[in-house]
N, C-alpha and C positions, 0 to 999 in steps of 0.2 A: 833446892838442894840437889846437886848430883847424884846420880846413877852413883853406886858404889861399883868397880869392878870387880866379877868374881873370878878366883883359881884360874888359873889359866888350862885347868884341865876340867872344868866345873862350868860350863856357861849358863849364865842366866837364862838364857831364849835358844831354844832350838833353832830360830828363824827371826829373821826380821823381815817384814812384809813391805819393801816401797813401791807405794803406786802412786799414780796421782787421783786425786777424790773423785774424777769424773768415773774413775775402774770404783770406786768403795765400793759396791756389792759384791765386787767379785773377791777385793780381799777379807770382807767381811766371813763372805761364806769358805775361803782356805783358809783362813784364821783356826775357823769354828771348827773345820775339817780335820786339820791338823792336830789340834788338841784333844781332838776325840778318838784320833786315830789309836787302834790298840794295836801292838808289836807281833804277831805271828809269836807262838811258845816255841815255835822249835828254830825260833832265828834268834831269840832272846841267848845274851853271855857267849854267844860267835862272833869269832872275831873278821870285823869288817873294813875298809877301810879307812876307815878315820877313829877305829878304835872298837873295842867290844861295844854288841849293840843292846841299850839300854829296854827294859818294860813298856816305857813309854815315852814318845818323842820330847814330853815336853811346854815348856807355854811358848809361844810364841809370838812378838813384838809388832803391836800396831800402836802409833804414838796415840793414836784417838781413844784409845781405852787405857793404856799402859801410863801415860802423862798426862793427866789431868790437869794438873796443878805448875807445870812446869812454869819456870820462872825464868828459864836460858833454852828458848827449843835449841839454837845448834849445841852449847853444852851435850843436853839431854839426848840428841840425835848421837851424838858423836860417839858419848857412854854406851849408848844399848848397842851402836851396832858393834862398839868393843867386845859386850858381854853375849853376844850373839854370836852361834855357831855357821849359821848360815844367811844368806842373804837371798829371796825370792824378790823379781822385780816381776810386777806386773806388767806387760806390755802391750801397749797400746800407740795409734797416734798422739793422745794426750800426754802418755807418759814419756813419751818420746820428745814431746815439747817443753819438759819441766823442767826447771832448773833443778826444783831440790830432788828430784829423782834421781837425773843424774849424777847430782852435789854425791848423796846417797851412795851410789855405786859407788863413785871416784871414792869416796872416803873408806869404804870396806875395803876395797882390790888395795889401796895403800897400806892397811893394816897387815898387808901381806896373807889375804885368806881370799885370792880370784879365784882358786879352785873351789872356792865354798860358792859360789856366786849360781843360780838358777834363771830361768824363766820360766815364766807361762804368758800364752801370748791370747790375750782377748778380744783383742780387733787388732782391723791394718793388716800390713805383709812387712815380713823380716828382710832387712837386706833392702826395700825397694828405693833408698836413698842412694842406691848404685846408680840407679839414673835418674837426673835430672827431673824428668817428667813424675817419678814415683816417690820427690822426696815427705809430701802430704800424707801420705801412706803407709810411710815405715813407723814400725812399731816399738823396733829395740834403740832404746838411747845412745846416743853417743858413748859414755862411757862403758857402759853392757857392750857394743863393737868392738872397742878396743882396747889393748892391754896397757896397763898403767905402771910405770918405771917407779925406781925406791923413790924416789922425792914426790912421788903421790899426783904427776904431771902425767896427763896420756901420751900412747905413744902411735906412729903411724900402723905398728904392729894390730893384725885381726886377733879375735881372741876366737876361741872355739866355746861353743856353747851345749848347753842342757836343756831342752827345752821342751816341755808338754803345751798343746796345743787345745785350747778349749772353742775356740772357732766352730760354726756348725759343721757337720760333716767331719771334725777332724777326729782326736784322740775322746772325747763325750770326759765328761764329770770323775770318772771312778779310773779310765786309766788315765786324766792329768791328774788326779791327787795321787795317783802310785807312782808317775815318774816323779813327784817333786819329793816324794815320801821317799821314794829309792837315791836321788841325790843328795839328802838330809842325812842318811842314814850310810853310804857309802856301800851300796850293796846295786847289783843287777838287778835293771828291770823285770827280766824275764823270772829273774828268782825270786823275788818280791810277786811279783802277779801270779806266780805259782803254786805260793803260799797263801795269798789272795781267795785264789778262788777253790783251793782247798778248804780253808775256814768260811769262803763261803756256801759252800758246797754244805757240808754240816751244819751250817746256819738255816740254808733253804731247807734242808732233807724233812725235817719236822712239817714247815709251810706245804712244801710238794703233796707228801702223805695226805696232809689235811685236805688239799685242792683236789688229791683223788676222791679220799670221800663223798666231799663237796659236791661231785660231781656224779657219784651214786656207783663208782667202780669199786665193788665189793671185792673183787680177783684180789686189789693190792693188801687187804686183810688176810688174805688165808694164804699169800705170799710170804707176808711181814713173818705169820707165826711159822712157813717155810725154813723163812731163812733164817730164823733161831733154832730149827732145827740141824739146820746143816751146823750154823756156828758149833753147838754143844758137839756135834759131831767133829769138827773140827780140833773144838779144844781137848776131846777125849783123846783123838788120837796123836796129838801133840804130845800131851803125857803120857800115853804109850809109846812114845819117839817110833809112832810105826809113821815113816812117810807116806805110803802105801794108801791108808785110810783115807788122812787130810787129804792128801792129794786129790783122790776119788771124790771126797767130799766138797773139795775147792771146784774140780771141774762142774761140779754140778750144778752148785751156785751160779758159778760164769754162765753156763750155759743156760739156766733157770732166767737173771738179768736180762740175756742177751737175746733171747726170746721171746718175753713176754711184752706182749705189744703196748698194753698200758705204758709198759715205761719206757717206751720210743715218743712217744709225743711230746711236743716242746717244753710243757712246764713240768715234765718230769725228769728232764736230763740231768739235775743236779744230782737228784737224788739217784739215779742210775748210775752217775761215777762217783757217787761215796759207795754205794755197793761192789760196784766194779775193786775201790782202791780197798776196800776189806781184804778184798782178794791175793790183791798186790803186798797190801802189808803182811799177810801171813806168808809166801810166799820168800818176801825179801825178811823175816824173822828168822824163818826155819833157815835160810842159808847163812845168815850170821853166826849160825849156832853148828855147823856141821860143815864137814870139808872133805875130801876125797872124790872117786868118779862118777861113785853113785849119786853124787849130790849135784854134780857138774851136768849130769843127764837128763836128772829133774830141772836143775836149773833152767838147761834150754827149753825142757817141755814148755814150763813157766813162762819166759820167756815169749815163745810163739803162741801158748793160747793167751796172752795177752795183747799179742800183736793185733790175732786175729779179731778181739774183740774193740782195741781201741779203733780199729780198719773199718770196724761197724758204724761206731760211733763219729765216725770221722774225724776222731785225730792223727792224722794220717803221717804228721813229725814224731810222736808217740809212738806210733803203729812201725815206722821206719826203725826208727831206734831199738827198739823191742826185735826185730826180725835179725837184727843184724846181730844183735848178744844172742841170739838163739846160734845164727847161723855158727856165729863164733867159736861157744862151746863145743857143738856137735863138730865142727872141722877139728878142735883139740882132740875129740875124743877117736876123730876118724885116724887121727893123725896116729896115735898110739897103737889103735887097732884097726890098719887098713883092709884086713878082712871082715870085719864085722859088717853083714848084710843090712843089721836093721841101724847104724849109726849112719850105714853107705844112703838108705832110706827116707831116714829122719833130715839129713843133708840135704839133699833133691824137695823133698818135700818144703824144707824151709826156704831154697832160694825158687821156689814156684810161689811163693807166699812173699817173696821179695816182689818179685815181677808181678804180681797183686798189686801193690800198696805201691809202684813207681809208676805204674800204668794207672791207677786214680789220680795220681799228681803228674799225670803229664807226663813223665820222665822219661827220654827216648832208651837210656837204659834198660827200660822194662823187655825189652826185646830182648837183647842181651841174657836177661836173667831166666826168662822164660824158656831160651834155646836152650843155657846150660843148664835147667832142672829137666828138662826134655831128654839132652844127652847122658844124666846120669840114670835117671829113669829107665831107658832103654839098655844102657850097660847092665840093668839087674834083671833085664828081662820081662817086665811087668807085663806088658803083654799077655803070657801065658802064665801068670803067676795063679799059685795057688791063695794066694793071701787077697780074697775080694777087695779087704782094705785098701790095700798097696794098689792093686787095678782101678778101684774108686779115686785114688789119688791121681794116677794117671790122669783119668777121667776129667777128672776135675781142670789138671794144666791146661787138657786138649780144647778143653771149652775156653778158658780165659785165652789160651794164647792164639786159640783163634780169632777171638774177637779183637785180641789187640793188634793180629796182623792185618785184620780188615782196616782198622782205623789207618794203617800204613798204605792202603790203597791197592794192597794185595789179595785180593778176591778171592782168587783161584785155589793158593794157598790157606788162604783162610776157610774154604768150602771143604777143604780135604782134611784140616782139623776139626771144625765141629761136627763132618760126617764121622770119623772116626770117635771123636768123642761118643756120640750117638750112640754107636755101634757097643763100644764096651759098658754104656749105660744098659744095655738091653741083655747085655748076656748079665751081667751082674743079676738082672732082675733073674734071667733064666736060672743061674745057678742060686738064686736065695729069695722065692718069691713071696716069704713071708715077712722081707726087709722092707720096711714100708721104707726106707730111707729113700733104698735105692729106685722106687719106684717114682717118689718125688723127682731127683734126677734125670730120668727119660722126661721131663716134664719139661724142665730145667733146658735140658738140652736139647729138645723140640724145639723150644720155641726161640732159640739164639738160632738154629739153624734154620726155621722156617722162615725167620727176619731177614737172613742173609741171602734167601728164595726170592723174597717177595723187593728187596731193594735190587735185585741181580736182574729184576726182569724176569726170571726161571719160576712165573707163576702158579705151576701143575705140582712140581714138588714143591713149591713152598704151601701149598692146598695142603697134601696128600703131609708133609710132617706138619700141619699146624693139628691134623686131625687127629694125628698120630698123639701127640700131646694132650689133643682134647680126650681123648679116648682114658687113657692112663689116669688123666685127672678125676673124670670121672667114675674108673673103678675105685680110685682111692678116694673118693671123698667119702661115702660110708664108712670104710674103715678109720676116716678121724677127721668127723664130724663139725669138728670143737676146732679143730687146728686152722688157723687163719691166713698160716702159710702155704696149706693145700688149697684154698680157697683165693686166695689171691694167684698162687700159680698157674691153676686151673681157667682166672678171668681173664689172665693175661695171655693166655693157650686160645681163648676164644678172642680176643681182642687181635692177635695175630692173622686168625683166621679169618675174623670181619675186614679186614684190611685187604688180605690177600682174594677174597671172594668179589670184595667193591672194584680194586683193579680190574679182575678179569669179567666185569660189569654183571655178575652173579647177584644183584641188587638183593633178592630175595633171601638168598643164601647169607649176606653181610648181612643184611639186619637181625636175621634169626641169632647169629652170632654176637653179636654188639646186643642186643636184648639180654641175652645170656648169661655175658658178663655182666652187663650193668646190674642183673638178677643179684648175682654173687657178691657184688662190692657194695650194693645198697645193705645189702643184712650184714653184711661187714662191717656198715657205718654204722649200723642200729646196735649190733651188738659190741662196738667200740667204737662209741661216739667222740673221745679225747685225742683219737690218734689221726692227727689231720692226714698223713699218708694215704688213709682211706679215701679219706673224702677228696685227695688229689686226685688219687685215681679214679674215681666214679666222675667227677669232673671231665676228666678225659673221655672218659665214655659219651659223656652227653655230646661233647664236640663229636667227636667220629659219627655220632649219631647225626649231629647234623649237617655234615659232612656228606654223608651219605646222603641225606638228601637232597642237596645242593646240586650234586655232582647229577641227580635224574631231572632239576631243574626245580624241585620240588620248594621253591627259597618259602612260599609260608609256613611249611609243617615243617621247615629247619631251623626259625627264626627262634620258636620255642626250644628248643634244646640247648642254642646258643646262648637263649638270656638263663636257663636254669647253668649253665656252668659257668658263664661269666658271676651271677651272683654266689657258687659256691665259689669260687677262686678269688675275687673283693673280701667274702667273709674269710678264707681260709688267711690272707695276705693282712689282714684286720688284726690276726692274731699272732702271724705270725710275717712278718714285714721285711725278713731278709729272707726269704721262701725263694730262693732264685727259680726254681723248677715250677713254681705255681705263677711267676710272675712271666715267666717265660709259657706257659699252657695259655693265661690271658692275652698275651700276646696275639697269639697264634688262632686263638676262639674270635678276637676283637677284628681279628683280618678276615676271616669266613665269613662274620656276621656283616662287616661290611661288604664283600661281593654279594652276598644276598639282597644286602637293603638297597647298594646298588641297581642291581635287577630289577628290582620292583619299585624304583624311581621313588623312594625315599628318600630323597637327599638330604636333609640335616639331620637325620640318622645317619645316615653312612658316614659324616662327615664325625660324626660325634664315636663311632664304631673303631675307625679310619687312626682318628687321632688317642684312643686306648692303644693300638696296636701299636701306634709308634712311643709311646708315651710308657709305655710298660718292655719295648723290645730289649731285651740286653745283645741282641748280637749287631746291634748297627745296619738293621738290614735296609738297603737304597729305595728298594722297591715299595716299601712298608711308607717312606717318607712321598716316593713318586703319587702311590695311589692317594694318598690323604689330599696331594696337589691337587689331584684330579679331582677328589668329590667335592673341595671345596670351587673349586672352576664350575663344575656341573652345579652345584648348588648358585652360585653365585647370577649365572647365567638361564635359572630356569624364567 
């Protein structure tokens, strides 16, 4: 018996699935996918393009389980994909060869529904029946390529396609079931995977928690009951509609988040941006609910300290979007009161925080945005400002935009910003030397200056500030003991120094330093064992370490430092396997350790060293592929 057709506003199947049997697992498993998929609550009764979107997608039409019994498969074929909203074809070279695959197409695009038409492509290449040579290879059907006229005949017409890509390397499992869930659904990718990983985000937050425990980090305990206190504080002052409160209470949260190094480690990021977006949702609540300038000003605040923490986080299209509604408001509010000092302030400040987040993304604009938060800056005088704030913010531009002028190959320029940074770092401390903030800072700004010493050649000051840094860090680390950001600043202040000491072949002097730090980021790693950033950096330690040996010739007592950081960066990459900066450190350890093994006519080590370097390099380096030649030649030939 026939399919019955349903309502023409009512379809039986969200989907009808054509493949050809040699793909069945793969339609097996979107089948299964699809029907389990649940709707996002806040996309649910929006209207989308193909109509308000439903609870749930729906069942979805595979003839292998849907027709059992059929008596007419084309009948039966012809009825579902009537009563079918959508049509996903699998593709494949097999599907590519089918008849009834394509039959299949052809017979949907004639019911006048090609815009419902999908793919997913699970081998083969799209398109490769453009030539000749690649016609074995194409994946998409004849009738999936081209567009079918009323009378249900193709035409020489291309069709434009949808397509998620399960191939290895391409789109993975979770965003092709969102592209095909987003063209089912008549909704954006991007708004779909947004919603995605929001609910999954609250999905994981509970796992995450647990995996700290798991793991024996007690901190996230006496956090968890933290940030119930701030919330209660949040919600009090919300019904006291004092802004003022919340507000104070939101920064602190953020800042709480955004610092605690437990929840920088990889398996805790979810739950760091469900905390994060607490933040956010109170933030965009309170502005639904209130209107006028005072609210416009909070807004920006809002706004920018969210920039600045998505900028941590590295969402850095987040963090962009975010600065420029900041910048936004505060230009309305400049615009009404062009004498207000501190909106003139807040301005300057926020496109310094532009020229941030465009200079992580490359952006040659960042230049641009940094001059002009430079030139507003200096319009207010900051310089000589009473307001250390305001001078700290200087501060702060003169360090970023010197670095980003050096990346521009402007040296000189760039020497005479982070000196000047430097410099109002130190008076800060002189005028307020119980701000431990500011004193972090002189740290901060050592050691980007002493970098720019020791890459310039200019070795005696790059010495004389790395020490300057060490010194500072030093006095500060008794004063906060516990704080992991003095402690990391302070290794990286001696890490500068081992560097700058090994140049000017002070061998003695670089190890005491490179000892020092390694001192600092190993109890770093003991006492936050989860946050693998540690353990990158103490990795690096061990290189420089052997490094330094190398360079006095020393290649056996280098040999050991080189295998203890190549095995921490394998385990850290174990864990974490899109780590570009760890895989990029292996690199670079895997190249030392072959000049060493070289040295010491180890050949099928070197060769084995040789070939990690290149086999881990993301930057294409020539030389990396040249030497691997060579120790395979020297090997070959002993």
């Amino acid at each position: 018996m026939a399919l019955k057709l349903p309502p023409r506003d009512a379809p039986a199947f969200c989907a009808f699935i054509s493949y050809s049997h040699a793909d069945e697992r793969h339609a097996v498993w979107l089948q299964r996918a699809l029907e389990r998929w649940q709707v996002p609550r806040r996309l649910v009764g929006s209207e989308a393009r193909f109509g308000p979107i439903p609870e749930r997608l729906g069942k979805v039409f595979l003839d292998r389980d849907e027709l059992p019994s059929a008596s007419s498969l084309s009948d039966e074929i012809q009825a579902a994909l009537a009563a079918s909203a959508t049509l996903v074809v699998i593709c494949s070279p097999a599907a590519a060869r089918s008849r009834w695959v394509n039959e299949e197409i052809r017979s949907f695009k004639a019911l006048g529904k090609a815009q419902r038409v999908l793919a997913m492509i699970v081998a083969g290449e799209p398109w490769a029946s453009d030539q000749p040579e690649g016609a074995d290879e194409e994946c998409f059907p004849e009738a999936l390529r081209y567009t079918v006229d009323a009378a249900g005949e193709l035409t020489p017409e291309r069709t434009e396609l949808i397509a998620a890509d399960l191939r290895p390397g391409k789109d993975g499992k979770q965003a092709a079931l969102l592209k095909i869930v987003a063209g089912i659904l008549g909704v954006g990718f991007d708004t779909l995977r947004q919603r995605e990983a929001q609910r999954r985000q609250r999905r994981l937050a509970a796992v995450a928690a647990a995996a700290v425990v798991g793991m024996g980090i007690t901190s996230l305990l006496a956090a968890s009951a933290w940030f119930a206190r701030i919330e209660a504080d949040v919600q009090r002052a919300k019904a006291e509609a004092n802004f003022d409160l919340a507000r104070d209470a939101v920064d602190r949260y953020l800042t709480r988040v955004a610092e605690n190094p437990e929840l920088k480690t990889g398996g805790l990021t979810t739950l760091r941006r469900q905390l994060l977006e607490t933040a956010r949702e109170f933030y965009q609540d309170f502005a639904a609910r209130q209107e006028g300038q005072e609210i416009t000003t909070e807004l920006a605040h809002a706004h920018h300290r969210l920039a600045n923490i998505s900028r941590v986080m590295g969402d850095l299209d987040v963090a962009e979007a975010e600065i420029r509604l900041a910048i936004d408001n505060t230009a309305q509010l400049l615009a009404g009161e062009p004498q207000d000092e501190l909106h003139a302030f807040n301005l300057a400040n926020m496109v310094s925080a532009l020229g941030l987040v465009l200079a992580d993304r490359g952006n040659p604009e960042a230049g641009a945005a940094y001059a002009e938060a430079l030139e507003r800056m200096e319009a207010l005088d900051l310089w000589h400002s009473d307001d250390l704030f305001r001078r700290s913010a200087l501060a702060s531009l003169l360090d970023n935009y010197g670095q980003w002028i050096e990346t521009q190959g402007r040296t000189a320029d760039a020497e005479t910003r982070l000196r000047e940074a430097l410099r109002l770092r130190q008076e800060l401390v002189l005028a307020d030397p119980d701000n431990l903030e500011y004193q972090s800072l002189v740290i901060y700004s050592a050691i980007n200056l002493s970098a720019l010493y020791g890459r310039t050649g200019q070795l005696e000051a790059g010495r004389d500030t790395a020490r300057l840094g060490v010194d500072h860090g030093e006095a500060l680390l008794p004063r906060q003991p516990a704080n992991p950001e003095t402690r990391i600043s302070l290794s990286a202040a001696y890490e500068n120094l081992g560097g700058i000491e090994m140049l000017r072949e002070d061998y003695e002097a670089s190890a005491a330093a490179y000892d020092r730090s390694r001192e600092l980021k190993a109890a770093l790693v003991m006492d936050h064992p989860a946050v693998l950033d540690y353990r990158l950096k103490l990795a690096g330690t061990y290189t420089n370490l052997g490094e330094l040996a190398s360079r006095q010739a020393k290649h056996d007592d280098a040999l050991p430092w080189y295998d203890q950081s190549t095995e921490l960066l394998r385990w850290i990459l174990g864990r974490s396997p899109d780590m570009a900066l760890a895989r990029y450190y292996l690199s670079y350890t895997c190249g030392w350790q072959g000049r060493a093994l070289d040295a010491l006519e180890r050949r099928a080590q070197a060769v084995a060293a040789w070939q990690c370097a290149v086999e881990n390099d993301p930057t294409g380096d020539a030389t990396l592929v040249e030497a691997l030649d060579a120790a395979r030649s020297r090997d070959a030939g002993r």
